[in-house]
C-alpha positions in Angstrom: 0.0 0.0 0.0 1.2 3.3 -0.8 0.8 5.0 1.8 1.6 5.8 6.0 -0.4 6.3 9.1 1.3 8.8 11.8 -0.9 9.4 15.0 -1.1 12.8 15.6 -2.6 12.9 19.3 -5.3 10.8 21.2 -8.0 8.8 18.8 -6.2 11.4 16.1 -4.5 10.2 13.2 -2.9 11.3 10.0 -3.3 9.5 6.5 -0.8 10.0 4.0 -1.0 8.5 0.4 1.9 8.9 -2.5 0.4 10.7 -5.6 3.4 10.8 -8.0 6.7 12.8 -8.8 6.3 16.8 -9.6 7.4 17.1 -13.1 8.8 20.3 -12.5 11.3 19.9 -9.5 11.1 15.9 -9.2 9.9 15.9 -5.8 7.9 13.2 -4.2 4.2 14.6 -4.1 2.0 13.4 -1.2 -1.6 13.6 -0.2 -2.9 14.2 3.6 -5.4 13.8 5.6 -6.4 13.5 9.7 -9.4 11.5 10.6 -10.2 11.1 14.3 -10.7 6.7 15.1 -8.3 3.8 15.8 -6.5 1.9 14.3 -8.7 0.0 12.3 -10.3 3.0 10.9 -7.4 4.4 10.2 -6.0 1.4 7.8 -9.7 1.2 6.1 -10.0 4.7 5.3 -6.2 4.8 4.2 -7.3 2.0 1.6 -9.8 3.8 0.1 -7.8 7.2 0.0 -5.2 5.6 -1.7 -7.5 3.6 -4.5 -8.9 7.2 -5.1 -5.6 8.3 -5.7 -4.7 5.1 -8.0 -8.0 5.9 -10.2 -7.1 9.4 -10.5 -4.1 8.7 -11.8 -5.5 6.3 -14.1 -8.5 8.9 -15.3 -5.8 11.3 -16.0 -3.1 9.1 -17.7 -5.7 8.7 -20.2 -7.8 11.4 -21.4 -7.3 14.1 -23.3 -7.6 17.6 -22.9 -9.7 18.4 -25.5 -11.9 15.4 -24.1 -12.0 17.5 -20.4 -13.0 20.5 -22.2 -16.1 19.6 -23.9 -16.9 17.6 -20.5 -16.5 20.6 -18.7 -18.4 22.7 -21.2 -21.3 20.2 -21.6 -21.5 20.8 -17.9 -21.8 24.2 -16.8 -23.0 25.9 -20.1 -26.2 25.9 -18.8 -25.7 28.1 -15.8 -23.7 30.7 -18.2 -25.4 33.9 -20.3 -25.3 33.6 -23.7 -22.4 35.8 -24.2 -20.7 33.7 -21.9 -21.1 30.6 -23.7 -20.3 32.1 -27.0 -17.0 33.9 -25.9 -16.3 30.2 -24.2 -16.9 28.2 -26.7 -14.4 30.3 -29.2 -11.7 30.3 -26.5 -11.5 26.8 -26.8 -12.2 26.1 -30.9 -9.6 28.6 -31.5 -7.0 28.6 -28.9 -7.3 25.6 -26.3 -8.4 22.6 -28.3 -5.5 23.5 -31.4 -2.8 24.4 -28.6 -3.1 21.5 -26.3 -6.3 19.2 -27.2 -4.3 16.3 -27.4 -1.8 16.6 -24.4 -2.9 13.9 -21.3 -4.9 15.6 -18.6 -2.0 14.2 -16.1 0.9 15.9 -18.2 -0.2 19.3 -17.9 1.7 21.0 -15.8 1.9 24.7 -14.3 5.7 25.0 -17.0 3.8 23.9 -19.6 0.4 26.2 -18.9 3.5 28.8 -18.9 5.0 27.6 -22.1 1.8 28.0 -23.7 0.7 31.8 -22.5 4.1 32.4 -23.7 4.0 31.4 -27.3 0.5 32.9 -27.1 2.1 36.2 -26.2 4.5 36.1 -28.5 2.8 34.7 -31.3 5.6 32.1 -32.0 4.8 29.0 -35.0 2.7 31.8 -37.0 0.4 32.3 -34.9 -1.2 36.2 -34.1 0.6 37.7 -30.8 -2.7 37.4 -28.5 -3.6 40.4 -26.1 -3.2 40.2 -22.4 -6.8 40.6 -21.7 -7.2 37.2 -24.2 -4.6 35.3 -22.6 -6.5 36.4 -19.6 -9.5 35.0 -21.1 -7.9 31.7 -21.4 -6.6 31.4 -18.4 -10.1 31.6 -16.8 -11.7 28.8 -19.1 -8.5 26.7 -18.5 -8.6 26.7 -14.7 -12.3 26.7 -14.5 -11.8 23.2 -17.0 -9.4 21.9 -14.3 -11.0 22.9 -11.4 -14.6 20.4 -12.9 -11.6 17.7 -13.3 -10.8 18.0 -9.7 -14.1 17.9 -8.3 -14.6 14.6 -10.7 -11.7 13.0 -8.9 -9.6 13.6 -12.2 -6.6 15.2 -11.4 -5.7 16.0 -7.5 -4.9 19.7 -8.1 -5.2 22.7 -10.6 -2.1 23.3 -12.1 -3.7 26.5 -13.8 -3.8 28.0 -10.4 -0.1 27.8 -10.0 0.7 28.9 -13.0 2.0 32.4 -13.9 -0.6 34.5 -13.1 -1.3 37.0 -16.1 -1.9 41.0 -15.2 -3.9 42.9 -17.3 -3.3 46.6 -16.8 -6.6 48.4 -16.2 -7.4 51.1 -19.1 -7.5 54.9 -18.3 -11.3 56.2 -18.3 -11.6 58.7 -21.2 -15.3 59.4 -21.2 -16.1 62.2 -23.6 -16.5 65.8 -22.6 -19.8 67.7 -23.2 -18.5 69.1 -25.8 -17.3 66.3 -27.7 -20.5 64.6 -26.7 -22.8 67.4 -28.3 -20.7 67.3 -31.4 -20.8 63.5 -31.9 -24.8 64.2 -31.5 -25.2 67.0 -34.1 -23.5 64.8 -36.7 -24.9 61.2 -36.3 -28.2 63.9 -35.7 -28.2 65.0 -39.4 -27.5 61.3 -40.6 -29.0 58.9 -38.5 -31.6 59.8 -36.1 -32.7 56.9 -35.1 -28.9 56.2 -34.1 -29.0 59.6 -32.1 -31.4 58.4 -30.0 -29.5 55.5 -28.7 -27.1 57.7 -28.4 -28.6 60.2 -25.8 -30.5 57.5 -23.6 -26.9 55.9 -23.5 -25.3 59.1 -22.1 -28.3 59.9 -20.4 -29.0 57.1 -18.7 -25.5 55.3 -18.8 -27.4 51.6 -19.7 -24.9 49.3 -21.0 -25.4 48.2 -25.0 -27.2 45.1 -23.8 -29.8 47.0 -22.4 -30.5 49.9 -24.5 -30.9 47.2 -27.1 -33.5 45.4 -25.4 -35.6 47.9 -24.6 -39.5 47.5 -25.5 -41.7 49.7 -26.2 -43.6 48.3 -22.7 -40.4 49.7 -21.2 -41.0 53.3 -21.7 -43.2 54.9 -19.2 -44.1 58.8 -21.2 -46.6 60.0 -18.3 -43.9 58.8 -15.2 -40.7 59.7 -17.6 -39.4 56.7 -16.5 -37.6 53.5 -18.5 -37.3 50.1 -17.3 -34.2 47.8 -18.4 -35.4 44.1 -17.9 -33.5 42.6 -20.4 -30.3 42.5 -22.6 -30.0 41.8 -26.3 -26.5 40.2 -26.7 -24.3 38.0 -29.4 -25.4 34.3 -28.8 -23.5 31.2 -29.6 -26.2 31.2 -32.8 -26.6 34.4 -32.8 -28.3 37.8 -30.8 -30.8 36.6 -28.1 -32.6 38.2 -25.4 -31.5 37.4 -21.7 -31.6 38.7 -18.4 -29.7 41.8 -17.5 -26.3 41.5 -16.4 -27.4 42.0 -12.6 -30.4 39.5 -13.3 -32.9 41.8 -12.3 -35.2 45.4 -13.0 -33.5 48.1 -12.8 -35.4 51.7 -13.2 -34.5 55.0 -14.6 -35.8 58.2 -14.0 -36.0 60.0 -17.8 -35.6 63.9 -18.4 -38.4 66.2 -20.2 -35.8 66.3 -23.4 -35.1 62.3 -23.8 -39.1 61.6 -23.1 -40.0 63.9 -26.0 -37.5 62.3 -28.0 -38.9 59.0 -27.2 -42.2 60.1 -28.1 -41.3 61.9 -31.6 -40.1 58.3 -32.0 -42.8 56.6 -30.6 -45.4 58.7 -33.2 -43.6 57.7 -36.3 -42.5 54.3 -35.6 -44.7 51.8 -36.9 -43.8 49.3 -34.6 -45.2 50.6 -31.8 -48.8 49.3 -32.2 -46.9 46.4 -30.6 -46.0 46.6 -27.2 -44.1 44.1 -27.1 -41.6 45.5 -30.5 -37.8 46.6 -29.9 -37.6 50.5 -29.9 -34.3 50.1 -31.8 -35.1 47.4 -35.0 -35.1 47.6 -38.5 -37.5 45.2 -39.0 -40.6 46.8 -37.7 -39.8 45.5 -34.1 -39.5 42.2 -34.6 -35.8 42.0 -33.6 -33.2 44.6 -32.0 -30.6 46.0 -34.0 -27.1 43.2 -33.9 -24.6 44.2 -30.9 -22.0 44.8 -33.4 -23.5 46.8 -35.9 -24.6 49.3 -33.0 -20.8 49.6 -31.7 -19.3 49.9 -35.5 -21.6 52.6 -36.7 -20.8 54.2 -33.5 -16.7 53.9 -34.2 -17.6 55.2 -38.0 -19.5 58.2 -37.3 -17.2 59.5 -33.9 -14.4 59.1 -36.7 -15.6 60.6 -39.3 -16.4 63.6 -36.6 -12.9 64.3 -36.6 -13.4 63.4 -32.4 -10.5 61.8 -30.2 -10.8 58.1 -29.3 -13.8 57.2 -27.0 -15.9 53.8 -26.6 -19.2 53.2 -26.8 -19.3 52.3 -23.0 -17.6 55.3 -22.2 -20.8 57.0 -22.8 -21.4 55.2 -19.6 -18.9 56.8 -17.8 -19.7 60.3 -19.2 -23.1 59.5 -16.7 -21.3 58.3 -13.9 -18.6 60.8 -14.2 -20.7 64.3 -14.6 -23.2 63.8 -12.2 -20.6 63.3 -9.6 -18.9 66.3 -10.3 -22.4 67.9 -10.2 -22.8 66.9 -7.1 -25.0 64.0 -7.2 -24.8 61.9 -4.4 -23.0 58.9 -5.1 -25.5 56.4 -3.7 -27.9 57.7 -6.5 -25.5 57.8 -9.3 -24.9 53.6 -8.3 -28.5 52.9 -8.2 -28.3 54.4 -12.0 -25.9 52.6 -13.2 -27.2 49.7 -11.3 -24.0 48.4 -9.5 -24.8 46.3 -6.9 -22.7 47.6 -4.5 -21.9 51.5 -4.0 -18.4 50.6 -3.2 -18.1 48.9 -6.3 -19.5 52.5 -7.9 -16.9 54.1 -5.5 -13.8 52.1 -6.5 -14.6 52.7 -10.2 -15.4 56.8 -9.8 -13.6 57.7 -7.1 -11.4 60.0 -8.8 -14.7 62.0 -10.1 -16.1 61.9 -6.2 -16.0 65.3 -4.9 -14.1 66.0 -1.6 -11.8 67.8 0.4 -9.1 67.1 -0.7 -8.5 70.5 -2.4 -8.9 72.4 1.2 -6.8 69.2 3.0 -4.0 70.6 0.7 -3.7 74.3 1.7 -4.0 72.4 5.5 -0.9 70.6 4.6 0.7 73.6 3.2 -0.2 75.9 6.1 1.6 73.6 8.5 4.5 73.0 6.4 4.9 76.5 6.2 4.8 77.0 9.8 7.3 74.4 10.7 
């Protein structure tokens, strides 16, 4: 039997079964456990820890990768958003299964997870330097994979969680000005209208794409200027669908007089709107919303044929957050808009736009320096 019993203190005992050799520093690799019994216990429930370990071993000596990856997709797909499932799903058809598909579940190892991001960096053997934030990506969907493998009893750890951890540096916020916001308006304005709208209830409102594509005409409330977001159009694996919001819940926006009579230009010369249930944005009388990506690439055209600096579509989102707190707006209002669940998750993200006192702590510091 592979393995050792050590007592530990009274009717305490540890268990300790051999799992194999680490590949990377050839050190003998254990597996421990205390249990509280005698003797007896002790040697029974060493037996079965160390036939675990045997079919573990076995499981992972032979199947593949690629065979743990469509076992761990088949398995929690169905708990994931659409969008989730889509952007999984192409991680591993175009990056997991070609890269290591066909490497043993039991060879991979935290140097070869390494290896890989490396090459995937670097774009070695013709293949496109990947971004950080992808590699990122892949890194999730592969440690998620081996994490299902452990809880199956196939493997004994996650050697994606000891791998080199991949940093992604965080993007500086560049919402638009007023200005810039106003002239972006006026042009997609004289061109596209119906564009413009979407538009102003994004800045307005700060609702992410999803949403703003989702909207119904049910959603709009004229006589309590008010809009309700209870679902999000996004890119399917077949496909846009409609699915919950990304908080999984209604979430309500007050609307000003100028976006309400916006709305309800729209709302008298669209001929969807007999339908309650029609998209406000669609150009097929309601039946669908407009396709994520089409949305976002107009968007890029027209702010560059504006002659405007670089800005996102989501950064109209920030341009909300952002100018209402250096209105003045308290912050817990300005989360409830852009529906955060937390305030301190509002707080992290805006805290540079927060007003404070940190202009008269300043002169305080300066008065006492000058004093010294």
């Amino acid at each position: 039997m592979n393995g050792s019993i050590r007592q530990r203190s009274a009717g305490s005992l540890e268990l300790r079964a051999y799992v194999g050799v680490d590949p990377e520093t050839g050190r003998r690799i254990d597996r421990s456990i205390t249990i509280r019994g005698n003797r007896s216990d002790a040697e029974r429930e060493l037996a079965d820890m160390v036939a675990r370990v045997r079919c573990v071993r076995a499981v992972g000596s032979r199947s593949t990768m690629s065979e743990l990856f469509e076992a761990w997709f088949a398995t929690a797909a169905d708990g994931w958003s659409p969008s989730t499932v889509r952007q999984n799903r192409s991680v591993l058809d175009c990056h997991l299964h070609r890269h290591i598909g066909s490497v043993m579940v039991g060879d991979v190892t935290p140097a070869l997870i390494d290896a890989l991001y490396g090459r995937l960096r670097r774009g070695d053997e013709g293949v496109h330097p990947l971004a950080a934030a992808t590699v990122a990506r892949i890194h999730v969907v592969l440690s998620s994979a081996f994490s299902q493998a452990m809880r199956w009893g196939w493997v004994w750890d996650n050697p994606a969680s000891r791998a080199h951890r991949i940093v992604v540096a965080t993007k500086e916020m560049r919402p638009p000005t007023p200005g810039e916001l106003k002239a972006l308006l006026d042009y997609v304005g004289r061109r596209d209208p119906h564009l413009e709208l979407f538009l102003i209830l994004a800045a307005v409102t700060g609702a992410r794409r999803a949403q703003l594509l989702g909207l119904r005409w049910h959603n709009i409330s004229l006589a309590t200027r008010r809009i309700s977001f209870c679902a999000g159009w996004v890119e399917g694996p077949d496909g846009p669908v409609l699915a919950p919001t990304k908080t999984k819940r209604r979430h309500v926006v007050d609307l000003d007089n100028e976006s309400c009579h916006l709305l309800a230009d729209r709302a008298a010369t669209a001929t969807s709107r007999a339908s309650r249930e029609a998209f406000i944005f669609s150009d097929d009388n309601g039946a669908t919303a407009w396709k994520p990506n089409r949305v976002t690439k107009s968007f890029l055209r027209y702010r560059r044929s504006a002659g405007l600096p670089p800005f996102r579509l989501h950064d109209l989102r920030h341009f909300m957050a952002t100018e209402m707190l250096n209105a003045g707006v308290p912050i817990v209002v300005v989360s409830r808009r852009l529906d955060h669940k937390r305030v301190s998750t509002t707080l992290d993200r805006y805290a540079h736009a927060v007003p404070g006192q940190d202009e008269q702590a300043s002169a305080t510091l300066w008065q006492v320096m000058s004093t010294a």
